[in-house]
Every structure is written in C-alpha cells, then in structure tokens.
C-alpha positions in Angstrom: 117.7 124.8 119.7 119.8 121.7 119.0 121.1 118.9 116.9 121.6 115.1 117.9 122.1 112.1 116.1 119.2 109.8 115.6 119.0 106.4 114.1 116.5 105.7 111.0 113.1 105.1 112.1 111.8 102.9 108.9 112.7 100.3 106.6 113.2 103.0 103.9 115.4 105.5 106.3 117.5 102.3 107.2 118.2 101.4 103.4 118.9 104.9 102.8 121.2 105.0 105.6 123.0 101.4 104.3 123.7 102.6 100.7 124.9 105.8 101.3 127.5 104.8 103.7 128.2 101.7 101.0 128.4 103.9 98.5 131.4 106.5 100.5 133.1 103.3 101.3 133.4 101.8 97.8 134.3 105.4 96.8 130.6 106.0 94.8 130.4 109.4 96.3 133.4 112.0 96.2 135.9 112.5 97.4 137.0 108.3 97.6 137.9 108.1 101.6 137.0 104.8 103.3 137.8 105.3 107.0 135.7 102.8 108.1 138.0 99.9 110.3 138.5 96.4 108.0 135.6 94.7 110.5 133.3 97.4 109.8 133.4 97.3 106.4 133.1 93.8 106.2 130.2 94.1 108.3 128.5 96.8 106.3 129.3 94.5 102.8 127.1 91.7 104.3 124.6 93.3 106.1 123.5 95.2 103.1 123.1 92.6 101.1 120.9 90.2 103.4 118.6 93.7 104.6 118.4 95.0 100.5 117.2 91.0 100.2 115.1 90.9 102.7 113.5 94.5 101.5 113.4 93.3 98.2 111.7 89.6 99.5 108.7 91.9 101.1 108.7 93.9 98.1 108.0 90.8 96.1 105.5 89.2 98.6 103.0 92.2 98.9 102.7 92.4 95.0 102.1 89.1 94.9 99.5 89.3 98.2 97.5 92.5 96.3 97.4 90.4 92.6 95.8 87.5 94.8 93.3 89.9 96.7 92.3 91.4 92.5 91.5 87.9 92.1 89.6 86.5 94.8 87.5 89.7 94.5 84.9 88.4 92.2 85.1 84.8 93.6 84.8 85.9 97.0 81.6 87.9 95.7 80.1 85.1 93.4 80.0 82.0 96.2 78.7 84.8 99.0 75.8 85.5 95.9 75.6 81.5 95.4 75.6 80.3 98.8 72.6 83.4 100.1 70.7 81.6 97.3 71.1 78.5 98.1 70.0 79.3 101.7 67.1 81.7 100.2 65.5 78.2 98.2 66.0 76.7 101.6 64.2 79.4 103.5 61.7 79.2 100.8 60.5 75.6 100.8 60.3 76.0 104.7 57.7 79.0 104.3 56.0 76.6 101.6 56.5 73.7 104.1 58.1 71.3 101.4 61.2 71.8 104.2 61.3 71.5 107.2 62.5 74.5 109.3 65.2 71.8 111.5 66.4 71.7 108.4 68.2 74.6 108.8 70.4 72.8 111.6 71.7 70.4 109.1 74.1 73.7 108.0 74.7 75.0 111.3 72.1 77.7 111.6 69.6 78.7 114.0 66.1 77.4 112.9 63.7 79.9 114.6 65.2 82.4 111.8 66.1 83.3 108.6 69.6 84.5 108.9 72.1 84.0 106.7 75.5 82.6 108.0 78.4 84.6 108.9 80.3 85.3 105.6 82.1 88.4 106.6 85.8 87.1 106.3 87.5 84.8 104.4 87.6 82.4 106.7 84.3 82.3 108.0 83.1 82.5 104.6 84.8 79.3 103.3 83.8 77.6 106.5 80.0 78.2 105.2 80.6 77.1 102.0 81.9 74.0 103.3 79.1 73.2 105.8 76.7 74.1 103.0 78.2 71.5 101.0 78.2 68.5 103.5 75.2 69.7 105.3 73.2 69.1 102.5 74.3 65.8 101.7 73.0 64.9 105.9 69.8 66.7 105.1 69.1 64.7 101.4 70.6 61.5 103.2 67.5 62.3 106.0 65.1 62.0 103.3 65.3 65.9 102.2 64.4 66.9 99.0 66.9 69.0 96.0 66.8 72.5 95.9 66.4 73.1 92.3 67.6 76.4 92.4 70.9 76.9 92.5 71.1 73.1 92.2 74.2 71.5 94.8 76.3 70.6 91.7 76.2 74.3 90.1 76.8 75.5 94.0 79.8 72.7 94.2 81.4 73.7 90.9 81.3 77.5 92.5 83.1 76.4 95.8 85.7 74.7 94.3 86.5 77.0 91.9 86.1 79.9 94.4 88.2 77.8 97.2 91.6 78.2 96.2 91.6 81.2 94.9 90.2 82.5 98.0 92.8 80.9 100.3 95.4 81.9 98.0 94.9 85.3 99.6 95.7 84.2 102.8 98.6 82.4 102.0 100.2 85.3 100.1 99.3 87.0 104.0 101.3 84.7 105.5 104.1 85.2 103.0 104.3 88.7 103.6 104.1 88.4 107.4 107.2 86.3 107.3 109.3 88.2 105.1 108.4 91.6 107.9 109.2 89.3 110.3 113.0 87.9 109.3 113.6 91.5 107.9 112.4 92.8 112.0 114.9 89.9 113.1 117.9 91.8 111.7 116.9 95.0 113.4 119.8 94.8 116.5 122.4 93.6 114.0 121.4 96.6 111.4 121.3 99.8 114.1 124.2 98.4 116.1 126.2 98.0 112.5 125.1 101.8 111.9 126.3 102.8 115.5 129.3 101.5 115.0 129.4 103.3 111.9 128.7 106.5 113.0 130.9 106.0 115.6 134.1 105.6 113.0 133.2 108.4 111.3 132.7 111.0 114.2 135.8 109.7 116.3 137.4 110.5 112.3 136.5 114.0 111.9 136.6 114.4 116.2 138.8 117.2 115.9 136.7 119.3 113.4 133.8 121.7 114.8 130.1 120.3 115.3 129.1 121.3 112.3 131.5 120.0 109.9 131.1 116.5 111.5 128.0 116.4 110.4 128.8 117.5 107.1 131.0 114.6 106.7 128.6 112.6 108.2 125.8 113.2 105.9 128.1 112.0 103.3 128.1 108.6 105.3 124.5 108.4 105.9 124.3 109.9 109.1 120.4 111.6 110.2 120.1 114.1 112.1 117.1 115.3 114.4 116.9 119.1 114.8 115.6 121.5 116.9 114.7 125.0 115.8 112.1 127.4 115.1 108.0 126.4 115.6 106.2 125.7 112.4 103.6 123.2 110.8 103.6 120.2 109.2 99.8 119.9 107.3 98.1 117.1 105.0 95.4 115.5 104.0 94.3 112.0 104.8 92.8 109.6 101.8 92.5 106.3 100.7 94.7 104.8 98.3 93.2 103.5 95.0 89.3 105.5 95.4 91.0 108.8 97.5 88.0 108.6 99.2 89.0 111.1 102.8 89.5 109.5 106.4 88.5 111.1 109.0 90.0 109.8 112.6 93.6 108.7 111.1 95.8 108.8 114.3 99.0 110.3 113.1 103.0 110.5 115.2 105.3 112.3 114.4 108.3 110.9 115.3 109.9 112.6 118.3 107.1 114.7 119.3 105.8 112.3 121.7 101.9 113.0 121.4 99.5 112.0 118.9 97.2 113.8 116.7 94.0 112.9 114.5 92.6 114.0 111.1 89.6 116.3 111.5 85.9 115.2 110.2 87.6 116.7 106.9 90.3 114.4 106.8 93.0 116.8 107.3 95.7 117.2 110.5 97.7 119.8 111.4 101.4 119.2 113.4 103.0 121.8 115.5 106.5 120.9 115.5 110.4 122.8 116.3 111.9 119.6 114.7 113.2 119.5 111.1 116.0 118.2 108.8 115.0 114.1 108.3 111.4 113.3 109.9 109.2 110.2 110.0 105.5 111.0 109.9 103.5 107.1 110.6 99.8 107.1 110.4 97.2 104.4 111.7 93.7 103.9 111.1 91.5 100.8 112.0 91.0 98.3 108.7 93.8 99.7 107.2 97.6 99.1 106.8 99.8 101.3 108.7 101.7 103.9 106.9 105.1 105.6 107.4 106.5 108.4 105.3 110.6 109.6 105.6 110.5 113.8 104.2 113.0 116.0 104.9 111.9 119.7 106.0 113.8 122.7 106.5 113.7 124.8 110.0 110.6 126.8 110.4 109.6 126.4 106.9 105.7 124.6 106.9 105.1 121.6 104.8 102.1 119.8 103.2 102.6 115.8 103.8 99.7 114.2 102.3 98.9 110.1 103.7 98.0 107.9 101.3 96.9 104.5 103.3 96.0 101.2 102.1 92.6 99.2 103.1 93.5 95.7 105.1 91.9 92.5 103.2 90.4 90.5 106.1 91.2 87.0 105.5 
C-alpha cells in the first residue's frame, strides 16, 4: 500500500494539471491562496498560454487533416477506377495485338504480365497517375495508337482534379506532425514548471500530515499514483466511426510495467493494485495510438472501453 506523486502522462493530464493550478493561483477555486513564489507564477502565466496554444494548434490541424481525408476519399477511388481502365484497354489491345506488349514499359510495368501498378498509398498512387500520363505521350510519340476508352484527355481531366486534392491529405499530415512536435518540444519546460510547482506547495503545507498535503495539493493540480487493494480494469476494443471490434490491440497501463492484448473478442482484462488518476494507452498496427486519463477508486473494477482511429496512409 502507498501513495507517491507522479507527473501527468498525456497532453490532456498535463492541461488538466496547468489550469487547475492557474485557476488556485488567480483565486478561481476557493479558498483565494496564491503561495506560489513571484517566478513561479510568472512561469505558470506563460507557459499555459503557449501549451493551451499549442494544444489548441493540434486541435485545429487534425480536424482539418480528417475533412481532407472525407475528401480525397472519392477522388482517391475514382483515378485508382480510371487509371485500372486505362491499363485494362492497354492490356486489351495487347491480347488483340493492335499493342504491343513492350508497350507496357512505356508506364513502368513489367511486360511479361498483366499487373496493375502499385496504387496502394497515396504516394505511389499519384506516382502512377503521373507515369500513365507521360508514358503515354512516349508510347503515341513511338507511333502507338489512342486508347479510346477511357480516352487520355477524360484520364487527364481525372488526375488533375484528383491531384490536389489527394496531396492535400498529406500536407494536412505534415501540419499535424509539426504542431505534436513543437507541442513535444515544450515537454522539459512544462514537467520541470509543474515540479517546481509541486514543490511550492508541499514545502507550504510541509508541516501538515501526508494526507492533508495532498488534499491541498489536489486543489493545485497535483496527481497522485496509488497503491492499494487488487482489482480489474476491463473494456472492449472497437474502431471508431464503424465500431467494428479489434482483436490484438496491445494495451499499458501506465505503471504496471507489462503489456496486455485484446482477446479474438476484442476485449482485455487489467489486473492492477493502482488507482486514483490512471493513463490507459492502446496501440494497434494501421491505426492511431490512443491514450485515455480515468480516475478509479481503490479495489473498485472498472469498464474502460478504447475507441481507436484508422491511420490514412499517405
């Protein structure tokens, strides 16, 4: 059995953190006692500011990120349809020999077969759409006759109306990877400002018992880990917009020091002595990792379900 201090685990257990000690020290929460020093104040006034921002900036990038991934959704689908036609005609006239099968090299594909090219990301799927386009002017150049069907100017109008709309999903990536990373780069400055923090208030309240300096330093925004008696933490695992159940999710709970997975049912099961502020994270391939802040009481089980997000591959 036991109590310690432990410092927020996650974006939303730092915020937390932040504004509840903002809101003691501008005298939000009752009774109005700042006893924070004049630097640490200061400190805590600019910090929060540039992490709520920087929060906020991520905030703003992944909405943007998932309206550009609704979008390219039926582009994306439309030039893969387009561009398999296209190569289909082209496969075609070689079977009817009005093409030559060395054709096929003119757009980077193998000529002793019928495969399509690789379309499965963004990337590589622009890249064919591209090739199609100027390998088709080097084959007609050669001599090579039109393919009537799709003709190269409907194909053309499809890949540059497709094209941006496409990258603009990768872009909106790179936007969001950036706003993560200068939020990560204030990670040293943001814990040391909550040590310090912490600090304050426990040396405060240092002659008071153990237990009423945490009391007081809830009030600041203090988190606690606790020990205490065995119980479970339970949940299901499922897919965000179709809830369709994952099997294999590998979940930590923070502090336990040993992962566990979802069963072929999509559920997990978490035998844990630790309660009061947890942080359950969850990680599957092909999708976004996921991290959840609960609070549970000692010995009491608890159903956490995790809800994860499919990565776009761009």
């Amino acid at each position: 059995m036991g109590i310690t201090r432990r410092l927020p685990q996650s974006i939303i257990a730092t915020i937390k953190a932040l504004n509840t000690a903002k809101a003691k020290k501008d005298g939000a929460v009752i009774p109005a006692d700042n006893i924070l020093s004049d630097a640490t104040s200061a400190r805590l006034d600019t910090d929060i500011a540039a992490y709520n921002a920087g929060k906020a900036a991520i905030v703003a990038a992944w909405q943007v990120f998932h309206k550009a991934v609704e979008l390219a959704r039926p582009q994306r689908k439309l030039l893969r349809k387009y561009i398999k036609s296209f190569y289909t005609s082209i496969n075609n006239c070689i079977d009817l020999n009005t093409i030559l099968a060395s054709a096929r090299a003119f757009y980077g594909l193998e000529i002793t077969n019928r495969k399509m090219p690789n379309m499965r990301t963004d990337a590589t799927l622009l890249a064919a759409a591209e090739l199609l386009l100027t390998g088709d002017a080097a084959r007609i150049a050669d001599g090579g006759i039109a393919i009537a069907s799709p003709t190269i100017a409907e194909i053309t109008t499809i890949i540059n109306d497709a094209t941006p709309i496409i990258r603009a999903v990768s872009n909106a990536k790179t936007v969001v990877t950036t706003a993560i990373s200068k939020l990560k780069k204030q990670n040293a400055e943001i814990k040391d400002l909550i040590k310090h923090i912490w600090n304050e208030i426990e040396a405060f309240y240092s002659l008071d018992d153990a237990s009423s300096i945490r009391v007081q330093g809830r009030l600041w925004g203090m988190q606690f880990i606790s020990i205490g008696l065995p119980s479970l933490i339970s949940g299901l695992c499922m897919e965000s917009i179709t809830n369709t159940l994952l099997p294999n999710v590998q979940l930590y709970l923070v502090g336990v020091g040993k992962r566990v997975l979802s069963d072929a049912d999509s559920n997990y099961i978490i035998n844990t002595s630790l309660y009061d502020v947890l942080t359950l994270t969850a990680k599957l391939a092909g999708y976004e990792d996921f991290t959840i802040d609960f609070v549970k009481e000692d010995g009491v089980a608890l159903v956490v379900n995790v809800v994860m997000v499919k990565k776009v591959v761009v």
